[in-house]
C-alpha positions in Angstrom: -41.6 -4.2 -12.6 -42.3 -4.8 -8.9 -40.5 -2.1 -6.5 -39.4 -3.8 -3.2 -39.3 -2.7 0.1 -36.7 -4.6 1.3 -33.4 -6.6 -0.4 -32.1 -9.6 1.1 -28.4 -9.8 -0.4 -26.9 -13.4 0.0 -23.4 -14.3 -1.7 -23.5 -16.4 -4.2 -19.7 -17.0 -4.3 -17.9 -20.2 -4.5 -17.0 -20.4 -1.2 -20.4 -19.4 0.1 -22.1 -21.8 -2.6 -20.1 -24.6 -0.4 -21.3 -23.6 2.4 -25.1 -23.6 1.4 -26.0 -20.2 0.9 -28.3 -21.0 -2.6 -30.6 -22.9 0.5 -30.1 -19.9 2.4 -31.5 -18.4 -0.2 -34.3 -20.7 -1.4 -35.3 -20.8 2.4 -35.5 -17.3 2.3 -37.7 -17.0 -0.6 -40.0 -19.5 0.6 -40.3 -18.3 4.2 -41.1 -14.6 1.9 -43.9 -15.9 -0.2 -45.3 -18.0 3.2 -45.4 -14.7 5.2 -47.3 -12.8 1.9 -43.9 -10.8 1.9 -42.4 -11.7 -1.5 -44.1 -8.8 -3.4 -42.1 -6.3 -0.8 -39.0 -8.0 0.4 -36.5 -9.4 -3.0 -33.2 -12.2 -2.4 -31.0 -11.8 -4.4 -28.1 -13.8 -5.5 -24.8 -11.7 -5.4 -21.3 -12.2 -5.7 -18.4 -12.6 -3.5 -18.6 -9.9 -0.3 -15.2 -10.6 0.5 -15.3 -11.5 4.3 -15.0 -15.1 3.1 -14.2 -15.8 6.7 -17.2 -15.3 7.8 -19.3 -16.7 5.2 -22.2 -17.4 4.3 -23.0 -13.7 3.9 -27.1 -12.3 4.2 -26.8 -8.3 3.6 -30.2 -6.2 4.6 -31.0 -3.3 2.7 -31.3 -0.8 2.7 -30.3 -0.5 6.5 -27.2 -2.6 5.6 -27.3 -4.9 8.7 -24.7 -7.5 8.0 -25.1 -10.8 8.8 -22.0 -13.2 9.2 -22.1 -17.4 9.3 -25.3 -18.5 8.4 -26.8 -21.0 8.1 -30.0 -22.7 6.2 -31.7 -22.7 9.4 -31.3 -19.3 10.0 -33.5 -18.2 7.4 -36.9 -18.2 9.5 -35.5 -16.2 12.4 -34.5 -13.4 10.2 -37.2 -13.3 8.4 -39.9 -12.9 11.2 -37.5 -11.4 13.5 -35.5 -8.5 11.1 -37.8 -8.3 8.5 -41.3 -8.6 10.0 -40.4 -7.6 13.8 -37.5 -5.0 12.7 -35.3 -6.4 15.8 -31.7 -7.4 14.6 -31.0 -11.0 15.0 -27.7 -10.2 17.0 -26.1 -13.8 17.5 -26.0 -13.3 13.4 -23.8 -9.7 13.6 -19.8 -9.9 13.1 -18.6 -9.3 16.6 -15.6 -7.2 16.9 -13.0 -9.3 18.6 -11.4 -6.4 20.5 -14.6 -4.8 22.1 -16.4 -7.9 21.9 -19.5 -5.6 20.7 -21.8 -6.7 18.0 -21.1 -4.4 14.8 -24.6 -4.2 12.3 -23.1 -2.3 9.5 -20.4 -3.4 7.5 -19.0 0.2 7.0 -18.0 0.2 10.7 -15.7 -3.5 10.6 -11.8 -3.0 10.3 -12.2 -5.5 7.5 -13.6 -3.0 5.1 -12.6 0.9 6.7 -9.2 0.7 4.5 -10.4 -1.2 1.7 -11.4 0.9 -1.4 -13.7 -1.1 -4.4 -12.9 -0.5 -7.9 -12.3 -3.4 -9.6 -14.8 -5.5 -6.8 -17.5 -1.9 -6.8 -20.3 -4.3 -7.5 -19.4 -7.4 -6.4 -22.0 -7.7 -3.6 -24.2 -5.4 -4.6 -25.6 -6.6 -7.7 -27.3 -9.9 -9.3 -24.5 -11.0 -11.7 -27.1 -12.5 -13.6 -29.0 -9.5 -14.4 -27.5 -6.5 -17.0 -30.2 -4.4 -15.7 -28.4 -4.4 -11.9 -25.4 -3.6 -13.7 -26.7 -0.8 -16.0 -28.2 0.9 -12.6 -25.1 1.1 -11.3 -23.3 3.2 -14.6 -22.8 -0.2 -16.1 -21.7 0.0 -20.1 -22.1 4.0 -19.4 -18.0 4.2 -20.2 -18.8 2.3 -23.5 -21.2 4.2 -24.6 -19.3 7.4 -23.3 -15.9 6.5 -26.0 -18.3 4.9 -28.9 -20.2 8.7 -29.1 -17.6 11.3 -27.8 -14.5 10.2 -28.1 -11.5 8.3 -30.7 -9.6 5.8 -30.3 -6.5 7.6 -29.2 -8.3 9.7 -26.7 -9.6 6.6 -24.8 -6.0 5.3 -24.9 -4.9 8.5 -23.8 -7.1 8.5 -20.7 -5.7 5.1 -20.0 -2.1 6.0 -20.0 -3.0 8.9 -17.9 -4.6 7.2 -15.1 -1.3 5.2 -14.5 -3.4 1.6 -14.6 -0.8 -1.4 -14.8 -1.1 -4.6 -15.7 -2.9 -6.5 -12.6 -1.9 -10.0 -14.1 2.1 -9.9 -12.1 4.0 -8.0 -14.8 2.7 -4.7 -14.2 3.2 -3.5 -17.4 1.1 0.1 -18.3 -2.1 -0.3 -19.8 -2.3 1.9 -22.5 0.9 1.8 -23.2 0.0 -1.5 -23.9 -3.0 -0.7 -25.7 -1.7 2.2 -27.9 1.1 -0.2 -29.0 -1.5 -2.7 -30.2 -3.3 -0.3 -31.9 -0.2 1.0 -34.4 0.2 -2.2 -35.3 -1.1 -2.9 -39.0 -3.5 -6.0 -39.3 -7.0 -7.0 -41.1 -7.9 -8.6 -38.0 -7.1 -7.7 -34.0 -7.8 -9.4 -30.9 -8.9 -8.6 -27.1 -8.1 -11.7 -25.2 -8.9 -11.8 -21.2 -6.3 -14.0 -19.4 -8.6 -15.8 -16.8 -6.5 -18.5 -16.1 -5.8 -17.7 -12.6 -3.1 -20.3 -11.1 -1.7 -19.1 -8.1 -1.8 -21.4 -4.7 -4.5 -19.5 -2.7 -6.3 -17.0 -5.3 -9.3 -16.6 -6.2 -9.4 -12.5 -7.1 -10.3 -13.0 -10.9 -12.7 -15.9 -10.1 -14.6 -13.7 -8.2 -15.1 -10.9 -10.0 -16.5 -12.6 -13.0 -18.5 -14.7 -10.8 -19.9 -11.0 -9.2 -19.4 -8.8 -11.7 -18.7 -10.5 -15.3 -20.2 -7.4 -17.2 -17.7 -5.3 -16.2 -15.1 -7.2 -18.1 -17.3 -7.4 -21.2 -17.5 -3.5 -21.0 -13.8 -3.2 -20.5 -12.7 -5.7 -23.4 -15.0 -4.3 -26.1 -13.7 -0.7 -24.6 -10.5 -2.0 -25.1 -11.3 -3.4 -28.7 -12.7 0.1 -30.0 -9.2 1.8 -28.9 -6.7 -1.4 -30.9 -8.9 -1.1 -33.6 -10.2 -5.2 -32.8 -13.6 -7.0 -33.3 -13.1 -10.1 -31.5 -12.6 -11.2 -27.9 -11.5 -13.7 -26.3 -11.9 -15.2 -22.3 -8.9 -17.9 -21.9 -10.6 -19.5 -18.5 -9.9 -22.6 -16.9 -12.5 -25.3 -16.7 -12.4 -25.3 -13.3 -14.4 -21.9 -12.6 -18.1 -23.3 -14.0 -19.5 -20.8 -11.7 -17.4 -18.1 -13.5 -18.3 -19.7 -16.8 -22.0 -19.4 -16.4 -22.4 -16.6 -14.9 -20.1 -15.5 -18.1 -22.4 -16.9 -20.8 -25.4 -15.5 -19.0 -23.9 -12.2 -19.2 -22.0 -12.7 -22.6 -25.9 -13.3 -24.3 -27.7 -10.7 -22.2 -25.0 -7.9 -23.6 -25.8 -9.5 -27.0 -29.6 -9.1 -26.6 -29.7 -5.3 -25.4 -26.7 -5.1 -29.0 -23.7 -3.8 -26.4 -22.0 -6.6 -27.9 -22.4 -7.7 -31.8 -22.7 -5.5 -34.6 -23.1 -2.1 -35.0 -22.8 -1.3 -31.1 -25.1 1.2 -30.0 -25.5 2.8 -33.7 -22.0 3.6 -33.7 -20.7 1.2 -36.6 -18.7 -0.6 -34.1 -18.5 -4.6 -34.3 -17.5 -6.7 -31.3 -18.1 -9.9 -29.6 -16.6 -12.6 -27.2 -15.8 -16.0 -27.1 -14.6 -18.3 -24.1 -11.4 -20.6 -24.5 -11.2 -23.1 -21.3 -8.1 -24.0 -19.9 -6.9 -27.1 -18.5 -5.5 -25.8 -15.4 -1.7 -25.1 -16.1 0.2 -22.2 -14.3 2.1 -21.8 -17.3 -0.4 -20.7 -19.6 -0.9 -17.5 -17.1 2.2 -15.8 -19.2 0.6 -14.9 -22.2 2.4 -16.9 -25.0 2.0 -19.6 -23.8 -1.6 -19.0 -23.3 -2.4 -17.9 -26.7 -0.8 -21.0 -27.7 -2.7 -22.6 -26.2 -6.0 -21.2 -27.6 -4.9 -22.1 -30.5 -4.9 -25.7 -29.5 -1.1 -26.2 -29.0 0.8 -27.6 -26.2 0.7 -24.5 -23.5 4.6 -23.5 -24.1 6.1 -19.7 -23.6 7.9 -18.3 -26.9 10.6 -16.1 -27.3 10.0 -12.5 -27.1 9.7 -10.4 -29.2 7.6 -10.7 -31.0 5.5 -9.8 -28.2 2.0 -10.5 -28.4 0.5 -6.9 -29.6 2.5 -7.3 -33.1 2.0 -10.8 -33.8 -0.1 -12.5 -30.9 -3.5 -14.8 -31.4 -3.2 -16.4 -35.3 0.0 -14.2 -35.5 -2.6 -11.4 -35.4 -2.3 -8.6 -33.2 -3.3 -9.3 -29.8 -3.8 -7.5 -26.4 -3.8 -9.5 -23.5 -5.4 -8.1 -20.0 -6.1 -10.1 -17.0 -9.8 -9.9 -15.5 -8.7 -7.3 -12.4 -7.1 -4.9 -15.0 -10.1 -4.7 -17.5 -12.6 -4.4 -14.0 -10.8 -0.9 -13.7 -11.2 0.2 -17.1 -14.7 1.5 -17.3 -14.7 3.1 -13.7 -11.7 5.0 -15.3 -13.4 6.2 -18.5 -16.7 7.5 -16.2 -14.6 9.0 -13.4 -11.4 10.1 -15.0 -7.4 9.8 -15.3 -6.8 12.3 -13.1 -9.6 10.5 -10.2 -7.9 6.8 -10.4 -4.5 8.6 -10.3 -5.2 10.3 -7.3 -4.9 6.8 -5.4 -2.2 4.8 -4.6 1.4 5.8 -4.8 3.5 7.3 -7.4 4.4 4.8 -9.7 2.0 2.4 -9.2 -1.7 4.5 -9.2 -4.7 3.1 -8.1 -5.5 -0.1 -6.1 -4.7 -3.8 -6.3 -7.0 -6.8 -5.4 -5.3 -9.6 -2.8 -6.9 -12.9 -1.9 -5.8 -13.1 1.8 -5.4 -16.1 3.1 -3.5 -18.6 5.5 -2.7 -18.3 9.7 -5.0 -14.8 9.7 -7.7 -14.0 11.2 -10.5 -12.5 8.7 -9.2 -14.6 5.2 -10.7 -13.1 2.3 -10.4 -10.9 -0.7 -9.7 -7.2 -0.5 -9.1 -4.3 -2.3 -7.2 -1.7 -1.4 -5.0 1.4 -2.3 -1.6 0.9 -3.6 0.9 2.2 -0.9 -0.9 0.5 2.3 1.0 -1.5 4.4 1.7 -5.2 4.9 1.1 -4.1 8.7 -2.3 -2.4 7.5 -3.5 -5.3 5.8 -2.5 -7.9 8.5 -3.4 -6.5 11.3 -6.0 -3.7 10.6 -7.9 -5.6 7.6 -6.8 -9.3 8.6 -7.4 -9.1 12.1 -3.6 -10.7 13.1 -3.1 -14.0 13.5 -4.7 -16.8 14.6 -4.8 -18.1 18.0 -2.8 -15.4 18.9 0.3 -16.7 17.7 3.1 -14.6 16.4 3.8 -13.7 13.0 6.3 -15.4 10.6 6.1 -14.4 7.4 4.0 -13.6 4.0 4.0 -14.5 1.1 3.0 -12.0 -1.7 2.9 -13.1 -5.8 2.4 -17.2 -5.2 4.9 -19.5 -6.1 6.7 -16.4 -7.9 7.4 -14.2 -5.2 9.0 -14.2 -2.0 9.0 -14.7 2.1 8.7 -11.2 3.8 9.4 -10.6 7.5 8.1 -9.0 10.4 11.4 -6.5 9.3 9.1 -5.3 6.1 5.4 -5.0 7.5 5.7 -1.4 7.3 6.8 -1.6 3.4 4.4 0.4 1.4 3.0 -2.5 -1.4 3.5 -1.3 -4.9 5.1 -3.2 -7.7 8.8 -1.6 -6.8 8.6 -1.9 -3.0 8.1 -5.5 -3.1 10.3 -6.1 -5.6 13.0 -4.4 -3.4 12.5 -6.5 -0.8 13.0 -9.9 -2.5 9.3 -10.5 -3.8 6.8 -9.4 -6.4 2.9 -8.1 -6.6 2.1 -11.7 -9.2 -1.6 -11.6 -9.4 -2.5 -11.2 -5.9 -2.1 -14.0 -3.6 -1.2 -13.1 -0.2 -0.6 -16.0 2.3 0.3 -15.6 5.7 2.1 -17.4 8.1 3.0 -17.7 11.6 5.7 -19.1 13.9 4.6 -22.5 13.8 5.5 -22.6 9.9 9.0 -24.1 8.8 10.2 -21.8 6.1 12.5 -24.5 4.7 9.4 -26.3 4.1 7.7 -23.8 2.3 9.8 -23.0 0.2 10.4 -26.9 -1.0 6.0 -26.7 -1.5 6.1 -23.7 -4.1 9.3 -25.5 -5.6 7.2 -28.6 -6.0 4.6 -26.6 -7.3 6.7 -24.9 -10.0 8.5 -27.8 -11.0 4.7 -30.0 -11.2 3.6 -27.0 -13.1 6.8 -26.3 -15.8 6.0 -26.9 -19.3 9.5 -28.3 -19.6 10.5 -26.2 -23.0 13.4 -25.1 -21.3 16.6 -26.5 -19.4 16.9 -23.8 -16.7 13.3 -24.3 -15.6 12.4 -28.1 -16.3 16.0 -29.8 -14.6 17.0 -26.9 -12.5 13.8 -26.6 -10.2 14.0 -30.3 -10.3 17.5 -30.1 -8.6 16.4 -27.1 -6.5 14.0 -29.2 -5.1 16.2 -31.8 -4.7 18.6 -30.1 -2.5 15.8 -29.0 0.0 14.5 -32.4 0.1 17.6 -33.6 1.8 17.6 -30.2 4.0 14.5 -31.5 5.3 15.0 -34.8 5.7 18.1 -33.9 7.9 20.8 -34.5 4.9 22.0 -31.4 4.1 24.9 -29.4 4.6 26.4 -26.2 4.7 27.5 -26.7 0.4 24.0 -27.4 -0.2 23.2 -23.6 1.4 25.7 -22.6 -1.1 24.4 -24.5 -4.2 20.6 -23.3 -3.7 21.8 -19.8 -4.0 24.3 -20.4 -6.8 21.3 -22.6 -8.8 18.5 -20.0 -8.1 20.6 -17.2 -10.1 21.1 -19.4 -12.9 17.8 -20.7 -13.2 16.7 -16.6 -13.0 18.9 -15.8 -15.8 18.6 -18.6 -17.8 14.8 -19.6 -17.7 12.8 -18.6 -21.1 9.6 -17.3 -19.4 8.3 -15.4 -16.2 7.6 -18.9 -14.4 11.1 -20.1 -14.7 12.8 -16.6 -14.4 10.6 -16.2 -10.9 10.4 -19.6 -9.7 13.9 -19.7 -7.5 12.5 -16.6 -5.3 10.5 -18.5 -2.5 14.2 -19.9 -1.9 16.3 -17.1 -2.3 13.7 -15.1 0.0 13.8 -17.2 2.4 17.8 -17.9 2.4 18.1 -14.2 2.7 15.5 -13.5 5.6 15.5 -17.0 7.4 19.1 -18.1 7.1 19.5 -19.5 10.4 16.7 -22.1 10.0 18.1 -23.1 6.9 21.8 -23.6 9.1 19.6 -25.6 11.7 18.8 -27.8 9.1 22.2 -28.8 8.2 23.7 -28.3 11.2 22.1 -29.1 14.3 19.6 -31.3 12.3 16.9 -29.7 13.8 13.4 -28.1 12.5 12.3 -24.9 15.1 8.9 -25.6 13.6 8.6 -29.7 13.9 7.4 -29.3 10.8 10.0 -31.7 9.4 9.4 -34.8 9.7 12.5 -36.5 9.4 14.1 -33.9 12.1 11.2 -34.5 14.7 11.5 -37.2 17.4 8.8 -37.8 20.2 10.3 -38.3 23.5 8.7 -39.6 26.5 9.2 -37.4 29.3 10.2 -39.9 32.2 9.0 -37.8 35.0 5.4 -37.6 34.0 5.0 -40.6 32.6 2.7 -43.2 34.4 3.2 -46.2 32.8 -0.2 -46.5 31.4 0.7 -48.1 28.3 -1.8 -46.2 26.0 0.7 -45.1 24.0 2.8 -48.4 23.5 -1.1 -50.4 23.0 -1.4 -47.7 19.9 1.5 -47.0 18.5 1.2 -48.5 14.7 5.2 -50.2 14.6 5.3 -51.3 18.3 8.2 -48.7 18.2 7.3 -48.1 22.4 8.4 -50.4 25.2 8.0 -50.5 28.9 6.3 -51.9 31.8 3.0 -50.8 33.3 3.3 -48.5 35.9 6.9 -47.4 34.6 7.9 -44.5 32.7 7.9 -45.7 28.8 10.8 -45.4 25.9 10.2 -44.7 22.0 12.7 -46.3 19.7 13.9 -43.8 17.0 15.0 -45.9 14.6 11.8 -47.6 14.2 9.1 -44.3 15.1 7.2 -43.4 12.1 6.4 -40.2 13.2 2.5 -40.4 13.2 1.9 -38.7 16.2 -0.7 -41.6 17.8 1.3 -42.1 20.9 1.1 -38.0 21.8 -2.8 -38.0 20.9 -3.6 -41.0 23.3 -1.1 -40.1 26.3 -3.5 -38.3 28.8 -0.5 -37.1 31.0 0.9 -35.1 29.0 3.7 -36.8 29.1 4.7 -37.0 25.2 6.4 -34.2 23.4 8.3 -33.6 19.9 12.1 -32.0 20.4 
């Protein structure tokens, strides 16, 4: 095997992959083998870096000079200038935005100083395509560590100790989970991996099997050894085939060096993995319904219990982990309880994965210790906001959480904080928004989103987000009134009570968040008939400012319902009742002389 001089890392991420880094990194390779360098300088094809931001990603190593936004064309200059010259290509380095100084190494950007990998260690680092990247870096060391030295009850045990909880939204414990799969009696138990990652804005699980699938197949035959099961299962939607190659690729390289199969490593231990692909429903993130799924039925939550670690997959025994949780598993086994315990906060232990996204500066997926800060994480690891504009709100858990405020940035995040304050962990997705966002608004988008996205087996959810939505349709459109404030909070409780599974039971907190943190918008609405935000349609009217106008008729000649009238060379009038509300007479107008009340 050749021994390089030189790596040149490029992410091979979604998000990069639309942005052209595989021809950054064909370019690369070609420009390599023209210069004679390709027998001392390797690409490589990694995962996701994170800084999705600035994307498309080249890491040098080993000097770790990281360069940010490039392009295809870029590939020559760094080649004879960074590799064959060994001068930086500077207008390639992240620039801080508060110094304005270029920064090389990506140890040194307030994007990653706070952030600590676990479940995204190699992500970045390694080919995902290669088991021998992954085996260099203590890959399927922890399997091999309980199939030899320990039982099944001890590798449980270190699980319960290290405090791991459920990444997927419910946060349940790990082994707990685990060691109550194992009692129960069966000729036949299951490991499945819920992949089906459905939240507005995330992309956490997506990532890491597109970086660093191996480390789920470690974790879920680890996890197979403890329950006493022999199969696996990855429930993924269809619409990760990145995820899903890289997956089979990995799935059939584990198989060839026997770390999946029979008789794992000598030990007598049988297991193996199969993918199930989803069709894209939220629903079948809650684990009923995505077993039932599996097994070919309509996606639909059951009653519980029987939960699914008595009678899951079959109406076998069944454990269900999302991709995050399993990611942490085998770092756990090789570096111990009492080391992932040691991070994060007292009830919730270790770190959690966010996709950060939205008005923020530096959007992209992060990892970082239980107990940090909303204030940490927006302003320190986001960068702020955008534009400079003020901060509004955040949204943590998707469409099941809630609206936090400038009033919580300093809440530590861990899965009781945030439910304190009106929201929930959920998988991961953090969205942030800023003052130009109408908060009525958004909540009416995740209601539209539940309610597109309920499986309908029960009342609560299928007719009462209907009506929820309902009411803030006619709050937006201008409509509403005061009763209406009253009958969102009354119908929010009901539908929380009432609903049959963790959609429905969750669904009414983007409203109820809101309600409780942005009342007076909501009062504007049904009062004054007026969106702060002009992000209402119906409540927005563009006026003609009399004093600036010219008369030039630019606005009247493009306005799409002749709703403008005037004569040249004096000040202009829009008719309300006929304005659509497009916005072409304020994009024309070169006076400035158009604006929305």
């Amino acid at each position: 095997m050749a021994k390089f001089k030189m790596h040149l890392l490029v992410c091979g991420g979604t998000g990069c992959h639309a942005s052209l880094s595989q021809t950054i990194g064909d370019n690369l390779k070609e420009i390599l083998v023209e210069k004679g360098l390709d027998h001392e300088v390797q690409v490589i094809m990694t995962g996701c870096f994170g800084f999705c931001e600035k994307g498309p990603i080249v890491k040098v190593m080993p000097d770790n000079t990281f360069y940010t936004e490039v392009k295809p064309a870029d590939a020559r200059e760094i080649i004879e200038e960074h590799i064959i010259k060994g001068r930086k290509v500077n207008r390639l380095l992240y620039q801080d935005p508060e110094n304005k100084e270029h920064v090389s190494d990506s140890k040194h950007m307030g994007f990653y100083k706070k952030q600590i990998r676990i479940a995204l260690r190699n992500c970045g680092f390694i080919d995902p395509e290669n088991i021998d990247e992954y085996i260099a870096r203590d890959g399927y060391e922890a399997l091999g560590k309980v199939l030899t030295e320990m039982d099944a009850q001890q590798t449980i045990d270190i699980i319960k100790k290290s405090g791991l909880r459920g990444r997927g939204g419910g946060g349940f414990p790990t082994g707990l989970k685990w060691e109550i799969t194992s009692k129960s009696q069966a000729d036949q138990k299951y490991v499945v991996c819920n992949a089906d990652e459905g939240d507005p804005g995330a992309f956490m699980d997506r990532s890491i099997l597109e970086g660093d699938p191996h480390s789920v197949i470690e974790a879920m035959a680890i996890c197979g050894y403890s329950i006493g099961g022999t199969k696996g299962l990855v429930y993924i939607r269809a619409e990760y085939p990145l995820a899903i190659t890289r997956l089979k690729i990995a799935i059939a390289q584990a198989r060839e060096y026997g770390l999946l199969g029979t008789d794992i490593l000598g030990s007598g231990f049988d297991f193996d993995i199969e993918l199930r692909y989803g069709a894209g429903a939220f629903v079948c993130g809650e684990e009923t319904a995505l077993i039932h799924s599996m097994e070919g039925m309509r996606g639909e939550p059951t009653f519980k219990p029987p939960f699914p670690s008595v009678s899951g997959y079959l109406g076998k025994p069944t454990n269900v982990n999302n991709v995050e949780t399993f990611a942490s598993i085998p770092v756990i086994i090789n570096k111990g309880a009492d080391w992932f315990s040691s991070i994060g906060s007292e009830k919730s232990k270790g770190t959690k994965v966010f996709a950060l996204a939205g008005k923020i500066n530096n959007v992209g997926l992060i990892e970082v210790p239980m107990g940090i800060t909303l204030r940490e994480i927006i302003y320190e690891i986001g960068g702020g906001i955008k534009d400079g504009k003020k901060f509004k709100a955040v949204q943590t858990g998707g469409p099941s959480g809630g609206c936090l405020t400038e009033h919580h940035l300093d809440t530590p995040i861990d899965y009781d904080n945030l439910i304190a304050a009106g929201s929930m962990m959920g998988s991961g997705g953090m969205i942030v928004m800023d003052e130009d966002d109408c908060m009525v608004s958004v909540a009416k988008f995740y209601l539209d989103f539940t309610v597109e996205e309920s499986c309908g087996k029960c009342t609560p959810c299928r007719i009462g987000n209907k009506r929820l939505y309902e009411i803030l349709e006619t709050i937006t459109q201008g409509k509403g009134t005061m009763e209406d404030l009253q009958k969102l909070k009354n119908l929010s409780y009901v539908i929380k009570d009432a609903s049959l599974c963790g959609l429905g039971q969750t669904s009414p907190n983007p409203v109820l968040s809101t309600l409780d943190n942005f009342w007076d918008e909501y009062v504007e609405h049904v009062t004054v008939k007026k969106c702060r935000s002009s992000q209402c349609k119906a409540l927005m009217q563009y006026i003609i400012e009399a004093e600036q106008c010219v008369g030039c008729t630019a606005c009247a000649r493009n306005c799409p319902v002749n709703a403008i009238s005037g004569e040249r060379k004096l000040a202009h009038y829009i008719n309300q009742d006929i304005c659509i509300k497009c916005g072409a007479c304020m994009e024309k107008c070169k006076f400035n002389a158009i604006s929305i009340k």
